[in-house]
Wavefront OBJ file of the C-alpha trace (Angstrom):
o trace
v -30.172 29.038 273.788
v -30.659 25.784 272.527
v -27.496 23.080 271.966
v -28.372 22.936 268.830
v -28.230 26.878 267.963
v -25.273 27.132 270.117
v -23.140 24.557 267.890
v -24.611 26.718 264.791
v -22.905 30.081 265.717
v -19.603 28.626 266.962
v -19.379 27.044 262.829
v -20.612 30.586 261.740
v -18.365 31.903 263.792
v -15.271 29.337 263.323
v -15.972 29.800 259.236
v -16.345 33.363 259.854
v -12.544 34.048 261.433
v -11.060 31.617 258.590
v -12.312 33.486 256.096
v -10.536 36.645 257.443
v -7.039 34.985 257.820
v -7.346 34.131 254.358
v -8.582 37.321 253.082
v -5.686 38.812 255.331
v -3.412 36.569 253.265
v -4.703 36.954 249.878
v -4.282 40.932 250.812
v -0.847 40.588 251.438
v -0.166 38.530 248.100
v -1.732 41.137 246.110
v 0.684 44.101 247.633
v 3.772 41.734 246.962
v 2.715 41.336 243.297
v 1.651 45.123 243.130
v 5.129 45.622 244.478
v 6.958 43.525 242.264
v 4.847 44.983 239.071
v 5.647 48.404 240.444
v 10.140 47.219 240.645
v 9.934 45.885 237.156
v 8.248 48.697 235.434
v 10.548 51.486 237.278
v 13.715 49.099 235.956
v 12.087 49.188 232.221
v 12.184 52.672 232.227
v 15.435 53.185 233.535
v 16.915 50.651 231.686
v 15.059 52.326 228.509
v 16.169 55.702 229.622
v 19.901 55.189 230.880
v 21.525 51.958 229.645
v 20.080 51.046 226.517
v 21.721 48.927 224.065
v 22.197 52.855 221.990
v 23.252 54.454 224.996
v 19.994 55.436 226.093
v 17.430 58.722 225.578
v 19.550 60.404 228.283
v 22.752 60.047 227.042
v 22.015 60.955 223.942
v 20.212 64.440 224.848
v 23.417 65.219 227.102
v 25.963 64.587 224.232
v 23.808 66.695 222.162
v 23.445 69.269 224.635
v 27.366 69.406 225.150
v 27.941 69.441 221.388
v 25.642 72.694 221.198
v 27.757 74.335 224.038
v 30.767 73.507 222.745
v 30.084 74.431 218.969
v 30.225 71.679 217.583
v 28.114 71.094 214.820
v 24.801 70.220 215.713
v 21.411 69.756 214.123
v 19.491 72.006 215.351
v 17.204 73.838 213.257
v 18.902 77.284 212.136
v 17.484 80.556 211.464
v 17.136 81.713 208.065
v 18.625 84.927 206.859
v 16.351 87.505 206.620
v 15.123 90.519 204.359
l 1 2 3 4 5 6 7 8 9 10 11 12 13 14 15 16 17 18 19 20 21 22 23 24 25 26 27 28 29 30 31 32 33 34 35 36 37 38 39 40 41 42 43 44 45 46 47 48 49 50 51 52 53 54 55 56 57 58 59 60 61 62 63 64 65 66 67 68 69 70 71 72 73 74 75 76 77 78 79 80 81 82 83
């Protein structure tokens, strides 16, 4: 091999290994932002479903779940009398 060709694959090759460390980085970026994505949507819902500024959809269910039980007057759809 030629001088010449020699110094051509060690840039191919030099270029070559750079461009994986930086794909390797740009991987690792894109899991911490998938991550991140993935923490603020599961405390959206959880804020939306526990602590919300009404209580939240949870809460609300339970008490009317517990107001059923205990007889209290709920509003529940009755049964009509019949024939």
């Amino acid at each position: 091999m030629s001088k010449f060709t020699s110094l051509i694959k060690a840039r191919f090759e030099s270029v070559a290994q750079g461009q994986k460390e930086k794909q390797k980085g740009a991987s690792a970026l894109e899991y911490l932002v998938l991550a991140a994505v993935i923490v603020i949507a599961i405390a959206i819902a959880a804020y939306a479903a526990f602590g919300g500024a009404d209580g939240g959809f949870f809460k609300e269910k339970f008490n009317e779940v517990k107001s059923e039980m205990s007889g209290g007057s709920g509003s529940g759809s009755g049964g009509g009398g019949g024939n």
